[in-house]
C-alpha positions in Angstrom: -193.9 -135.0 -35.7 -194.9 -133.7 -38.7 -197.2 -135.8 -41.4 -197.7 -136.3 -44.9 -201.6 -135.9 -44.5 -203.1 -132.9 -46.6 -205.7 -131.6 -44.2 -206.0 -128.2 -45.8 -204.4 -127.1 -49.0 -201.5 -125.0 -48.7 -200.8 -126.2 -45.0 -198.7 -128.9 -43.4 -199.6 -130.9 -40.3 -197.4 -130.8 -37.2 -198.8 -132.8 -34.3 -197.3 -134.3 -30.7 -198.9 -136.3 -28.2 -198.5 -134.6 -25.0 -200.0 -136.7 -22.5 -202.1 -139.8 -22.7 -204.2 -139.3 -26.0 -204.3 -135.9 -25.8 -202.5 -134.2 -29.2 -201.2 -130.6 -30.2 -202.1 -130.2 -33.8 -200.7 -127.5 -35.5 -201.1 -126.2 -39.3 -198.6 -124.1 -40.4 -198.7 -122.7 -44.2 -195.9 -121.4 -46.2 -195.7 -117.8 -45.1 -195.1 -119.6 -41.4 -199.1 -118.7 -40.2 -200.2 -121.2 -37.4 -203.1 -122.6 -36.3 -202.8 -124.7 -33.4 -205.0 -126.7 -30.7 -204.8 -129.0 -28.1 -207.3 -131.7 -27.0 -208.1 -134.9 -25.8 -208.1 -137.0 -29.1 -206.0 -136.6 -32.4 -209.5 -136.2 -34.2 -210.9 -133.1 -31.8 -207.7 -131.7 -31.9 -206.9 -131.8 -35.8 -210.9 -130.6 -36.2 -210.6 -127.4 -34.2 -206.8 -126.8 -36.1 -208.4 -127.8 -39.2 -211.4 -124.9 -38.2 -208.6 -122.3 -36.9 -206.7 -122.6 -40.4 -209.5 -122.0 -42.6 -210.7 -118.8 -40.9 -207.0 -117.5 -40.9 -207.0 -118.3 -45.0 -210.4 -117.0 -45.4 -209.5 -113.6 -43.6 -206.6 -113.1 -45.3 -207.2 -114.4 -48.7 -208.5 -111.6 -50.9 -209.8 -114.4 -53.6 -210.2 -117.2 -51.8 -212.1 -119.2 -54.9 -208.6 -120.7 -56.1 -207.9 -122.2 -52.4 -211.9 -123.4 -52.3 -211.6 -125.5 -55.0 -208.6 -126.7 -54.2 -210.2 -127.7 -50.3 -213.4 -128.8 -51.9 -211.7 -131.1 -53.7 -209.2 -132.2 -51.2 -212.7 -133.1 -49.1 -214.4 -134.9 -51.5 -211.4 -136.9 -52.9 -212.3 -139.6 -55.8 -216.8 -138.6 -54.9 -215.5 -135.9 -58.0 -217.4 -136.9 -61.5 -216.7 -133.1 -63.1 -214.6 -130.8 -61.9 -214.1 -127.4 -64.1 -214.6 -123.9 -65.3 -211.9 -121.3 -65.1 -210.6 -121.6 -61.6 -208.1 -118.7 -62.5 -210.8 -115.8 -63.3 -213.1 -117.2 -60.0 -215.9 -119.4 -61.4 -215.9 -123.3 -61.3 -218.0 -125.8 -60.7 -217.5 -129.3 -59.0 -219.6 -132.4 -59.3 -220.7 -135.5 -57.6 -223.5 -138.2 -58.5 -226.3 -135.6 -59.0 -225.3 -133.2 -57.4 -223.0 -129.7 -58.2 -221.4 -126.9 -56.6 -221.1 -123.9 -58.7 -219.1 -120.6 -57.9 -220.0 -117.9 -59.6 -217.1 -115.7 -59.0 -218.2 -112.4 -60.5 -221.2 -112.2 -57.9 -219.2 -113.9 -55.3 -221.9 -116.9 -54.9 -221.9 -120.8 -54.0 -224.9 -122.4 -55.4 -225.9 -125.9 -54.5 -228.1 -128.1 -57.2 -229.1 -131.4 -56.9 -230.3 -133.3 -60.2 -234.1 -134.1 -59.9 -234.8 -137.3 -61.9 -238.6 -136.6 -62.1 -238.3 -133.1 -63.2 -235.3 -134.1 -65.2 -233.5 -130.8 -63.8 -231.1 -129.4 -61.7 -233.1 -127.7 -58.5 -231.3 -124.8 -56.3 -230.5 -126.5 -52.7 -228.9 -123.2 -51.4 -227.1 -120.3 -52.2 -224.5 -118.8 -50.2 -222.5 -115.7 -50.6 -218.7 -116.4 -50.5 -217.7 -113.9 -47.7 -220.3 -115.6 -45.2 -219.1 -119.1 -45.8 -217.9 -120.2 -42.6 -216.5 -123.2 -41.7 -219.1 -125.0 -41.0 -221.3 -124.1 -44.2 -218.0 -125.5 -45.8 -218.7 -128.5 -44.1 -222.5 -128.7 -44.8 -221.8 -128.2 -48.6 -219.2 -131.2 -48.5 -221.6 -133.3 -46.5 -224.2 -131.9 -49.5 -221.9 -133.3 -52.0 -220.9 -136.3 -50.7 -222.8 -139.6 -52.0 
């Protein structure tokens, strides 16, 4: 069966139940790339697919900053107050209620700020060079980001 859901960007969702609650997931993008799993439970099984395609785009993705935003967004849905900068040339920025995710494309950098309201300033939470995010530093910097 295959499903309207956008999991990842660029990739549609393919899934069967197989047996009694237990689901192949598989992600196919436009070029025909799969990434596939099977477990017991649509959400395991969509996680671990979800996982697989993300290292496939990230390894084969020269400048993966356009499909980043793209996924950040797609993760953090209407939690967005700003989103901007010149997604084309590999810097952007995305924020939520006090807090922002910069890419700084020409050092190849993710920087984390949360707003201090005492200080009145944004203070560095992390910074994480974009080669070495893996999937789940994506996932910690969505959770970061999300009110």
């Amino acid at each position: 069966m295959q499903a309207k859901l956008a999991v990842i960007p660029g990739w549609a969702l393919h899934f069967d139940e197989i047996s009694n609650n237990v689901f192949n997931v598989r992600l196919i993008d436009k070029h025909g790339r799969q990434a596939s799993s099977t477990e017991a439970g649509f959400e395991n099984a969509l996680a671990k697919a979800e996982e697989y395609a993300y290292g496939l785009e990230m390894s084969i993705n020269n400048y993966p900053n356009r499909f980043l935003f793209d996924y950040f967004l797609l993760k953090l849905g209407t939690a967005v107050t700003y989103k901007g900068g010149s997604v084309a040339y590999g810097s952007w920025a995305i924020a939520t209620e006090g807090k922002q995710l910069l890419l700084e494309g020409k050092d190849d950098l993710f920087v984390a700020k949360k707003w201090s309201a005492e200080n009145q300033e944004w203070t560095v939470e992390s910074i994480i060079e974009v080669p070495k995010l893996t999937f789940m530093e994506f996932k910690k910097l969505v959770s970061f980001l999300t009110p």
